[in-house]
N, C-alpha and C positions, 0 to 999 in steps of 0.2 A: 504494500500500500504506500503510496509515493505521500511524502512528509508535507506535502501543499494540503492535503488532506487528514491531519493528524487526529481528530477523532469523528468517526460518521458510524452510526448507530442504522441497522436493515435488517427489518423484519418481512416474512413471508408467512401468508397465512391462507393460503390459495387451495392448499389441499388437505389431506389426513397429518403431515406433521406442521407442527408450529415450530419455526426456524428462527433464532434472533442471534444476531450475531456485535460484536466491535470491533472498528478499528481501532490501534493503538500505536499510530508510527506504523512500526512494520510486525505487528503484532496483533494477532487476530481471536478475539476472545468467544467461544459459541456456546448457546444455550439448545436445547430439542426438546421437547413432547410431543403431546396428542393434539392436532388439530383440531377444526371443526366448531362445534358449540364453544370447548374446552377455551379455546384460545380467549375468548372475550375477557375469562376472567384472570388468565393467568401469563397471556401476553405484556403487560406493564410492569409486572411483579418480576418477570425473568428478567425484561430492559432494564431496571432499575436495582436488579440483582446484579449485571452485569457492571453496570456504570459505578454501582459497590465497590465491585472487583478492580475496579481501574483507578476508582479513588476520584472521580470527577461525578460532575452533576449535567444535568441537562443542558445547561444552558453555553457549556464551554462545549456540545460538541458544532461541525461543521453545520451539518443536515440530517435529516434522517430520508433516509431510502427504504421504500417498502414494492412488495410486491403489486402491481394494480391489477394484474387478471391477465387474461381470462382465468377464471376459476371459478371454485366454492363462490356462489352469491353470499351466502353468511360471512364467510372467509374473509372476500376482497372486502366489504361492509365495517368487517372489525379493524380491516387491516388501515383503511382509509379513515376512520374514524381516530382510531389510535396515533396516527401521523398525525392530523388535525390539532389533537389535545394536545401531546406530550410538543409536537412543535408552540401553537399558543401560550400552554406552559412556561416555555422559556423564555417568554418576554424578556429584553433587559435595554439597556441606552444602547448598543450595539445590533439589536434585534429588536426593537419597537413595535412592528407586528410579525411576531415569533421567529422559530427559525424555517429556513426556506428545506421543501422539501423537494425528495426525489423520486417519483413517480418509475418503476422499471417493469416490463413486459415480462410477464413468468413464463411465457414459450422460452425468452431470450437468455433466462434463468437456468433454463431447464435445458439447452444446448451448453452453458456454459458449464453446468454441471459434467457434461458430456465431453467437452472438451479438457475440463480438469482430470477425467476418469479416464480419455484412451486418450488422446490429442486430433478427438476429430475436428474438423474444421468447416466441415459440408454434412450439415445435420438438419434430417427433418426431425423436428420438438415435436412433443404432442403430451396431450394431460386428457384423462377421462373427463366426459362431460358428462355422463350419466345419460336417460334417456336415451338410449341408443348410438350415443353420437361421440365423436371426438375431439377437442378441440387441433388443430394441427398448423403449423407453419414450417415451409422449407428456410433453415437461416445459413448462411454463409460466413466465416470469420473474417474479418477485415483487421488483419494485423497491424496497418499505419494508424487507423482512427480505433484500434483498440474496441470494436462493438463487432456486432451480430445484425449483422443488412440482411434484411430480407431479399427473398431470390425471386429479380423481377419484379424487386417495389409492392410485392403483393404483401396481404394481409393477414392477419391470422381470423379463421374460418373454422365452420363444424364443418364435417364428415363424417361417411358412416362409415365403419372398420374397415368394411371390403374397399375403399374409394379411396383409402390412404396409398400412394404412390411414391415411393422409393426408390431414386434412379441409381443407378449402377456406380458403386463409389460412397455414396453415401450413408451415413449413420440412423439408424432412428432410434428416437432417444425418449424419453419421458414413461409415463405411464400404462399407456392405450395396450401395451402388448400383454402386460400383466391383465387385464382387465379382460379382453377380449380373443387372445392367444390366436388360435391359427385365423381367426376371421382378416387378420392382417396378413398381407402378401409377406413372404417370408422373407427377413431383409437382417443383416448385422444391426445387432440391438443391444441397449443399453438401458438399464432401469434404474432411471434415475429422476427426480425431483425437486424440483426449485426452492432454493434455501439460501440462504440469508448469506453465506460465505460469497457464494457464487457473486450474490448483488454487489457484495462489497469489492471482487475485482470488475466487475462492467462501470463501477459507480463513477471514478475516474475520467472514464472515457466518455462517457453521458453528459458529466459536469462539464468538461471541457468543452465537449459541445452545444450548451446552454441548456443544460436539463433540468436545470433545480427552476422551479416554480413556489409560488407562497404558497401557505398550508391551506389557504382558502383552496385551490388545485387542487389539492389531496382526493383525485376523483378516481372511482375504478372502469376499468376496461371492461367492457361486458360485450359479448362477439354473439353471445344467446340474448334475445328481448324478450324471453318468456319462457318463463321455469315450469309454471303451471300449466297443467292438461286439463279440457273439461271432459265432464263421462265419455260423452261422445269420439273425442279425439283418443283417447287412454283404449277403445272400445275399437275402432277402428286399428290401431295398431299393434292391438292386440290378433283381431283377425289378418291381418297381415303379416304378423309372423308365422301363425297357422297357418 
């Protein structure tokens, strides 16, 4: 972690684990548990366990960087929520309206995680979406700007297991394969999870390129606009797997 950035505080809360981690200089302190519900209550008590352990308080660190989605809608909710506060929190003459946050894509998360585990560099990301579906993105590493560019500007999207495409060369990395196993074309895989360490090497490269926004920003990514099914819909795709 480069010394322009001596303390930044990143949590992720997008799926089954709650991930919090610190910078410190070139020293990286991590917390883990249970995702889910679980995080809302025990998300601030691990940051502030951490910040313990380092002997500082909120308000000397840089930014906080959290995960924004796609994911868990509870998840991204608490995740976004919890930036908000613990940024406003640290109001000071130096930070007038709080500290500025940093908003990071959990596909981009979840390739970097990838790229810490083997050294791939050409990785399609993916995280369960439930309901059938996947969340998926092709990302690419860009080793001068330090991030994860999407391949061909596109977006990250559902899809359904079978639809997920892995071109020759490529990684695929995230959840989907655990969840779903052979429905996915068979491709070099990696099971792995967007966590708060990973945020903290993209964080860097994001900052540099003007990522940090106010805590008012503290918004999530949502790639699904509708969690819930009515009878009907639930009914229907039910006889459609029949």
């Amino acid at each position: 972690m480069p010394d322009a950035f001596p303390y930044l505080l990143a949590f992720d809360t997008s799926t089954e684990l709650l991930s919090v981690a610190l910078s410190c200089n070139r020293t990286v302190l991590e917390r883990s548990g249970p995702g889910g519900a679980q995080s809302s209550t025990t998300l601030i008590p691990m940051a502030q366990a951490l910040l313990a352990e380092a002997g500082i308080g909120f308000g000397q660190l840089r930014a906080i960087a959290f995960g924004r989605g796609p994911g868990s809608f509870t998840g991204l909710r608490t995740a976004c929520a919890a930036a908000q506060g613990m940024a406003y929190g640290a109001r000071s003459a130096q930070h007038p309206h709080g500290l500025p946050v940093l908003p990071i894509d959990t596909l981009a998360a979840v390739a970097e995680a990838a790229r810490a585990e083997s050294g791939a560099t050409r990785v399609v990301a993916t995280l369960d979406a439930r309901m059938d579906e996947v969340y998926v993105q092709p990302l690419v590493w860009d080793d001068g700007l330090q991030q994860w560019l999407a391949e061909d500007g596109g977006h990250a999207r559902l899809a359904r297991p079978e639809d997920i495409l892995v071109p020759q060369g490529w990684t695929l990395a995230g959840n989907a394969r655990a969840a779903y196993g052979d429905r996915i074309v068979p491709a070099v895989s990696l099971h792995v999870l967007p966590h708060a360490a990973a945020l903290l090497r993209l964080a860097p490269g994001l900052m540099a390129a003007g990522g940090l926004v106010p805590a008012a920003e503290a918004l999530p990514l949502y790639v699904r606009d509708k969690v819930a099914q009515t009878t009907e819909e639930r009914l229907a795709a039910r006889n459609a797997a029949a």
